[in-house]
C-alpha positions as CSV (number, residue, x, y, z in Angstrom):
1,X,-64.2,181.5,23.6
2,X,-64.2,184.3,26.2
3,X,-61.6,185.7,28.0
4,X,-62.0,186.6,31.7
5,X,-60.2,189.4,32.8
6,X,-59.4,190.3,36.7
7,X,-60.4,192.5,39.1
8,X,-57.0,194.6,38.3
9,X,-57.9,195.3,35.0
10,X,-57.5,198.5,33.2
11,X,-60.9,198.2,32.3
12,X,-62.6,197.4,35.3
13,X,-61.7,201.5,36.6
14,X,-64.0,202.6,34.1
15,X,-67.3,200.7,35.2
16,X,-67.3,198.5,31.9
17,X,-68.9,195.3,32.9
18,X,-65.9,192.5,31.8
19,X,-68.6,190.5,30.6
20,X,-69.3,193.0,27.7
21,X,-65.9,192.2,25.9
22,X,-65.1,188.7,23.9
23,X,-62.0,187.9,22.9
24,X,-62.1,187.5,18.8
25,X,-59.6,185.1,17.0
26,X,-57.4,186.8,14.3
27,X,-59.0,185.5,10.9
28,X,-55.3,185.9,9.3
29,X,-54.4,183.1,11.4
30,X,-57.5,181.1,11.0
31,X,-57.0,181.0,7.3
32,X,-53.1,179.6,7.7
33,X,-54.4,176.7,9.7
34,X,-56.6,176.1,7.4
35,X,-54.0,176.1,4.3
36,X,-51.7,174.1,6.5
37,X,-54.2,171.5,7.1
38,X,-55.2,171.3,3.6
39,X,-51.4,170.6,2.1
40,X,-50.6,168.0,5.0
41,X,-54.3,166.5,3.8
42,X,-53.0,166.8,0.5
43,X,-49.7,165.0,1.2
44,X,-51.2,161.9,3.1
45,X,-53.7,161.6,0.3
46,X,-52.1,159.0,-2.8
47,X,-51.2,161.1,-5.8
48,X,-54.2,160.4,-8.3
49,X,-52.2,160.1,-11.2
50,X,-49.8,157.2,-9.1
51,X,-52.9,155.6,-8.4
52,X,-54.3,155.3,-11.9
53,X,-50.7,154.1,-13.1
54,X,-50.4,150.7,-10.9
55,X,-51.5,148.1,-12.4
56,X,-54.8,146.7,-10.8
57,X,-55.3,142.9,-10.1
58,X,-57.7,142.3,-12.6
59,X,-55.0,144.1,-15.5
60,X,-52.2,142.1,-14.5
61,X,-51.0,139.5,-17.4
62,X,-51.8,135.9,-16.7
63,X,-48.9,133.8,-16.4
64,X,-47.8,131.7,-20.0
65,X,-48.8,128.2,-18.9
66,X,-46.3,125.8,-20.9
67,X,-46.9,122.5,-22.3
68,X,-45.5,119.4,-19.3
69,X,-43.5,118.1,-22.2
70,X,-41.9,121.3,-22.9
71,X,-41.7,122.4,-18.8
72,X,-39.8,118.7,-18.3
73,X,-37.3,119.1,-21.6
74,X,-36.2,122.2,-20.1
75,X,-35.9,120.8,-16.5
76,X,-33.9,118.2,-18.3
77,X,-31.6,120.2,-20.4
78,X,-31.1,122.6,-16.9
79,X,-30.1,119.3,-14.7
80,X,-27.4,118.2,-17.7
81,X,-26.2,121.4,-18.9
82,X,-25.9,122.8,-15.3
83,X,-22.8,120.9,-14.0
84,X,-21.4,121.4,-17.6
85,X,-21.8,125.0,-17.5
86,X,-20.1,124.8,-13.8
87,X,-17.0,123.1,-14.9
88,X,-16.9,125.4,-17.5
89,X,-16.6,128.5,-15.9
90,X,-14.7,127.4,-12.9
91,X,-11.0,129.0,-12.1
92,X,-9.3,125.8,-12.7
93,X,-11.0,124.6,-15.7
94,X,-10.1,128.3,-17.2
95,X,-6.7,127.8,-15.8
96,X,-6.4,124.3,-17.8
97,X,-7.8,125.7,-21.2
98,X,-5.1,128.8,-21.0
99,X,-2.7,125.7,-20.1
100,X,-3.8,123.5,-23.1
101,X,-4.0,126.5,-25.6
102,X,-0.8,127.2,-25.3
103,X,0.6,123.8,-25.3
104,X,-1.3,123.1,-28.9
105,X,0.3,126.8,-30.2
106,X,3.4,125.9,-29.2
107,X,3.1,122.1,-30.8
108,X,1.4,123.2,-34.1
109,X,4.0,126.2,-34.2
110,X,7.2,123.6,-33.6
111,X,5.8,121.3,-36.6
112,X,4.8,123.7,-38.9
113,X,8.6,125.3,-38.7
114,X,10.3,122.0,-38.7
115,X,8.0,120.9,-42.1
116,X,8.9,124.2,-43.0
117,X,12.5,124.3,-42.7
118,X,12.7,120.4,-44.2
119,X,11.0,121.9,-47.4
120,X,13.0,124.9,-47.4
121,X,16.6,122.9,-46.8
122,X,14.9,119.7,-49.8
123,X,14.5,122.9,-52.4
124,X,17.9,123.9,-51.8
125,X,19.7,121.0,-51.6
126,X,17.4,118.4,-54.3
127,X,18.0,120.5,-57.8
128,X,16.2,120.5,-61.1
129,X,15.7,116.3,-61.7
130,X,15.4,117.1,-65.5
131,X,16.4,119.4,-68.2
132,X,14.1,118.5,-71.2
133,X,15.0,120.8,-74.2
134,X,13.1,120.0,-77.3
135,X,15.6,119.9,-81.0
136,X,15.2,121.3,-83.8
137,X,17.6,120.4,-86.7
138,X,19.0,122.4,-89.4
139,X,18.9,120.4,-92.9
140,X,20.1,124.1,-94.9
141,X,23.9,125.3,-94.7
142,X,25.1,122.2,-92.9
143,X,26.0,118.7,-94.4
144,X,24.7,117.1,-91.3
145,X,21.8,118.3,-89.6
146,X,22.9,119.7,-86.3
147,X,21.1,122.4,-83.7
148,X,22.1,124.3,-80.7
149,X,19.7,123.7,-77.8
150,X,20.1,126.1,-74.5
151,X,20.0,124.7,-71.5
152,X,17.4,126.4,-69.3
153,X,17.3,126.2,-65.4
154,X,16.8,128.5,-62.1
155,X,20.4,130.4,-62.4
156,X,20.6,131.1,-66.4
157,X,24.4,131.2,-65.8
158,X,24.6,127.7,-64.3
159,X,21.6,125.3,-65.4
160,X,23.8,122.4,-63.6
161,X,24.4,121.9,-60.2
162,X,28.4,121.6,-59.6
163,X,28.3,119.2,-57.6
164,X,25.3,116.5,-59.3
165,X,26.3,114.1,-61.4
166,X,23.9,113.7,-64.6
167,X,22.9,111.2,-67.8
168,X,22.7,113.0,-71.2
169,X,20.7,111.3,-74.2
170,X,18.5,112.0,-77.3
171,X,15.6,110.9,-77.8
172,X,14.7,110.8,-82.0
173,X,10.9,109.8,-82.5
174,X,11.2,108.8,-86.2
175,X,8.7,107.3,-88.6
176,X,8.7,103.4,-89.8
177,X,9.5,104.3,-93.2
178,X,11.4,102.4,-95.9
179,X,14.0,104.9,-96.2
180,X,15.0,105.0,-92.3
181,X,14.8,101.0,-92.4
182,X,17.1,101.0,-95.2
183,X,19.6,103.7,-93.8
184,X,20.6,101.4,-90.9
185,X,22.9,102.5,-88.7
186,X,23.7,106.2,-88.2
187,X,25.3,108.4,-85.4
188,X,23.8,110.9,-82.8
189,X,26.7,113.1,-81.6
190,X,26.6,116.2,-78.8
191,X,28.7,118.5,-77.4
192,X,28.4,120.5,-74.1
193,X,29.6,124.1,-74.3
194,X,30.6,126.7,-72.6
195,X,29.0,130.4,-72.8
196,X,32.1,131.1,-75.4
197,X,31.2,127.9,-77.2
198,X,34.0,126.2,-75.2
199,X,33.9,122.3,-75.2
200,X,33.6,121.1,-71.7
201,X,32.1,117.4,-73.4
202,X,30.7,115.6,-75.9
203,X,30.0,112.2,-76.8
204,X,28.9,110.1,-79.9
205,X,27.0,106.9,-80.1
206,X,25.2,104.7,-82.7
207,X,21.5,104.0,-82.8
208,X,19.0,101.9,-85.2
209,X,15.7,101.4,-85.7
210,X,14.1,98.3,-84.0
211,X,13.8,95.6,-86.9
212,X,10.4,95.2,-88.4
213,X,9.9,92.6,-91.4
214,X,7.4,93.6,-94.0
215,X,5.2,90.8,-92.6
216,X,5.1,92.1,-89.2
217,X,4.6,95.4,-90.4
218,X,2.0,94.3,-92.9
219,X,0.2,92.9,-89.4
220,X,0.5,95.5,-87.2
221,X,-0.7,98.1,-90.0
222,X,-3.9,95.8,-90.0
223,X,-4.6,95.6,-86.3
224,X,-4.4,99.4,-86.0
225,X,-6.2,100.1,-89.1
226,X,-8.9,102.3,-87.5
227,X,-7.1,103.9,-84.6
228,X,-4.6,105.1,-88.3
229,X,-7.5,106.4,-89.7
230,X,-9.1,108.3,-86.7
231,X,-5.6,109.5,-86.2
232,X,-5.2,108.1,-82.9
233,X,-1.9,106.1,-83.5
234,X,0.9,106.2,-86.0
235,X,3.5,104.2,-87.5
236,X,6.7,105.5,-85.6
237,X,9.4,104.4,-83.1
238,X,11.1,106.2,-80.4
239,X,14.7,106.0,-80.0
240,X,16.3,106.5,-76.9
241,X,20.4,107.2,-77.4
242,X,22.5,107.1,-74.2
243,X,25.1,109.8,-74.5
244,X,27.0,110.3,-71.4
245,X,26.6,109.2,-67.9
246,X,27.5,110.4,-64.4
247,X,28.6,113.9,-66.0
248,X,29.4,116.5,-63.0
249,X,29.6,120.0,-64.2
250,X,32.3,122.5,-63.0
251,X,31.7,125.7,-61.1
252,X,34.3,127.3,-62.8
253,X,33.1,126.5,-66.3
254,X,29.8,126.1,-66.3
255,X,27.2,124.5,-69.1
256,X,25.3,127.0,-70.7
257,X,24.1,124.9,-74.3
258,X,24.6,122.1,-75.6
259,X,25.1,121.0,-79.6
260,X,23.6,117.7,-81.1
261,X,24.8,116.8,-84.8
262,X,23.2,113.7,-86.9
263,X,25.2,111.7,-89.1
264,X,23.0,111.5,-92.0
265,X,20.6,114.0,-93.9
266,X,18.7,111.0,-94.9
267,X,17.2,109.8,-91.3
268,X,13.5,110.8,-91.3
269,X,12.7,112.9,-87.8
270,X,9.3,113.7,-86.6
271,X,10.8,115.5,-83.3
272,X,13.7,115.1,-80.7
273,X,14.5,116.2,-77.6
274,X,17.6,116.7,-75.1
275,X,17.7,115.2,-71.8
276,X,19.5,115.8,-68.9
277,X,18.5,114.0,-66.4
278,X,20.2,114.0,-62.4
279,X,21.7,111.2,-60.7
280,X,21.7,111.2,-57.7
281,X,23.3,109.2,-55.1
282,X,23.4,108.9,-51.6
283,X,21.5,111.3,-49.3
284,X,19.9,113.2,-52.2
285,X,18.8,109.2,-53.8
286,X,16.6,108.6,-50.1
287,X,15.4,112.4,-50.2
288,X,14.3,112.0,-54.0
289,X,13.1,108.0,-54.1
290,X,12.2,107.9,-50.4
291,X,10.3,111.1,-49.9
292,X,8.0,110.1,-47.2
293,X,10.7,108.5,-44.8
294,X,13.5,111.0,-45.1
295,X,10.7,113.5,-44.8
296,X,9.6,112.0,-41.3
297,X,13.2,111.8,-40.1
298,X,13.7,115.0,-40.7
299,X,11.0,116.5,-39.5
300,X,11.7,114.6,-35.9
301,X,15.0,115.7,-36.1
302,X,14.2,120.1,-36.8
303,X,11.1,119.2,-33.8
304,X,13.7,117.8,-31.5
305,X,16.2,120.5,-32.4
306,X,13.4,123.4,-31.9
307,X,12.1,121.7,-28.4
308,X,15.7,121.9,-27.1
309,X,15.8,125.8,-28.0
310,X,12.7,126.3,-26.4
311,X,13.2,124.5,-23.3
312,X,16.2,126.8,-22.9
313,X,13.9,129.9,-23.9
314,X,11.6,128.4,-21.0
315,X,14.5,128.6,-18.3
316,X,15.7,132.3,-19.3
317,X,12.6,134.1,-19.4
318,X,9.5,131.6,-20.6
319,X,9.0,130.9,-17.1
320,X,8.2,134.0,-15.3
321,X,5.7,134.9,-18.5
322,X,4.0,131.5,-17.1
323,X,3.9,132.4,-13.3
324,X,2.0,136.1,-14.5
325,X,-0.4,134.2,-16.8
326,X,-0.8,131.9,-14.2
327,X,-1.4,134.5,-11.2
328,X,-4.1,136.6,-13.5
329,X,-6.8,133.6,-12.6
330,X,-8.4,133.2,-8.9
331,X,-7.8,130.0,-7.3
332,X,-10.7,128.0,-5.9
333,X,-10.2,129.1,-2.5
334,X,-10.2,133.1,-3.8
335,X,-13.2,133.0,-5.7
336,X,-14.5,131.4,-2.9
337,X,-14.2,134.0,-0.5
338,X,-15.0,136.7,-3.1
339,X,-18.0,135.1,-3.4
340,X,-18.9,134.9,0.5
341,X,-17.4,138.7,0.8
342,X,-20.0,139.9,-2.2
343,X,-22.5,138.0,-0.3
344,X,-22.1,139.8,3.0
345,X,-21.5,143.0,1.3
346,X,-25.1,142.7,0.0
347,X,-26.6,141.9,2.6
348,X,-25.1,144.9,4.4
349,X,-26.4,146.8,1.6
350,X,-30.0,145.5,1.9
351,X,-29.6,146.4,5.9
352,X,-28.8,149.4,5.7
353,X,-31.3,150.2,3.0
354,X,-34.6,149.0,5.5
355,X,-32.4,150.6,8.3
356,X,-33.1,153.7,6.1
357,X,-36.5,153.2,5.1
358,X,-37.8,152.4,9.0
359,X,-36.5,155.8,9.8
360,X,-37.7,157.7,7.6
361,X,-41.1,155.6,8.6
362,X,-40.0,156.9,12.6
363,X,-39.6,160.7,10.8
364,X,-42.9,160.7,9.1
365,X,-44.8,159.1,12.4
366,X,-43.3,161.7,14.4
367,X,-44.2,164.7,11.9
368,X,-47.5,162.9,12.2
């Protein structure tokens, strides 16, 4: 490329023929178009190492081809489970479990109290039924064989409830011998003291072996000949002697033991034992004969008691619990319009995301 120069020139005063001179590019400059042409090359080009990292057609993983009967199973199991799983998760079904859970708490937690408070109020107002003490007679330093039996119970300083009535016996379990069939009649006495062996009661009453002629005996010996020699069976009787009946102990002078005295050193014993059984009457007959009804009635009436104190817990402050449980879940209509404002909020997203790649597009065409 030459340059032309004018008549005017500086040059031309000195006779130097203008066609003599060329004009010669600066190679500094040559060498940074160069460089600048290379890098913007180098730019448009794909990175190499991009390139070799995406996957190529023929890599690419073939798709997992099921089995129809599998494919229509789960196309099944999709078409049931899918209006399930919609119910499921919906506001108002939520809304209705919270409901329900709380209405089976508050049921299981009014029966389990009211079967609690009937057992509780049946331990403290049924006492002990029976006070068996076993006997055990002295034959040494007494002319009749007597023993002292205390009376055990849950308050050692009252065994008896005050206010129960009870039935006192002895029961002897004494051997068919000749010598207790000869002694006949004899007497079983006791005495109930106080702590300071004070007499609050006692009673005395005859008893008897049940008649047995040696024939009989003879027979029945026979018949139970080999549960008597296994050891299975014995020859013995048990006597049961009514003492007292409908005794009510006193608060102020309790029961503590009790003393049963034998009229004869001669009556064979193999054991005895003290009873003291209660009596009851009245409420505490139905609650102790008739557990299962008085146990229903009572149990209705603690529910019905409890559902009265909690439908006035419900009006002071039950209530407005209920309305924030109740506003903490979206109604239909809200999760409705969540949904559609999510919706548009994405699709203003996506916009504005090819809004963004198109002009960066515009940038690079124009650097272009």
């Amino acid at each position: 490329m030459s340059r032309h120069y004018s008549d005017t020139d500086e040059f031309s005063d000195t006779g130097i023929s203008r066609t003599t001179f060329q004009v010669v590019p600066d190679g500094d400059h040559e060498e940074y178009d160069e460089a600048d042409s290379i890098q913007e090359d180098h730019e448009l080009l794909p990175n190499e190492d991009t390139m070799g990292k995406q996957p190529t057609e023929e890599e690419e993983a073939a798709p997992v081809q099921w089995h129809p009967a599998i494919v229509m199973i789960v196309n099944t199991m999709k078409k049931v489970l899918s209006p399930i799983i919609e119910m499921v998760f919906a506001p108002e079904t939520q809304r209705t479990l919270v409901k329900s859970l709380i209405v089976i708490i508050v049921i299981a937690w009014v029966l389990l109290t009211s079967f609690t408070a009937y057992l509780t109020f049946y331990q403290r107002y049924i006492p002990k039924t029976t006070h068996i003490e076993p006997i055990y007679f002295q034959y040494a330093n007494s002319e009749y064989p007597e023993a002292l039996i205390p009376l055990s119970g849950p308050d050692p300083y009252m065994p008896l409830r005050s206010d129960q009535a009870y039935a006192v016996s002895v029961s002897l379990h004494v051997p068919t011998s000749d010598i207790n069939f000869d002694l006949g009649n004899f007497m079983v006495k006791v005495e109930l003291q106080t702590e300071d062996n004070a007499i609050l009661a006692q009673s005395s009453r005859p008893a008897i072996l049940r008649y047995q002629s040696v024939t009989q005996r003879v027979i029945n010996v026979l018949a139970k000949a080999a549960p008597l020699l296994i050891g299975w069976t014995e020859e013995s009787q048990v006597i049961k002697v009514s003492l007292m009946e409908s005794y009510i102990d006193r608060k102020s002078k309790p029961v503590t033991h009790a003393r049963v005295t034998l009229s004869s050193q001669r009556l064979q014993v193999y054991d005895a034992t003290l009873n003291v059984v209660a009596d009851f009457h009245g409420l505490r007959y139905y609650m102790y004969h008739r557990k299962f009804i008085t146990a229903t009635v009572f149990i209705l009436l603690f529910t019905v008691i409890e559902i009265m104190f909690a439908i006035v817990a419900w009006r002071v402050f039950g209530q407005s619990l209920w309305l924030k449980i109740n506003g903490s879940f979206p109604t239909e209509d809200e999760s409705t319009n969540s949904q559609v404002e999510e919706d548009v909020n994405v699709a203003g997203n996506r916009l504005n995301e090819d809004n963004t790649y198109h002009s960066d597009d515009d940038e690079y065409i124009s650097e272009d």
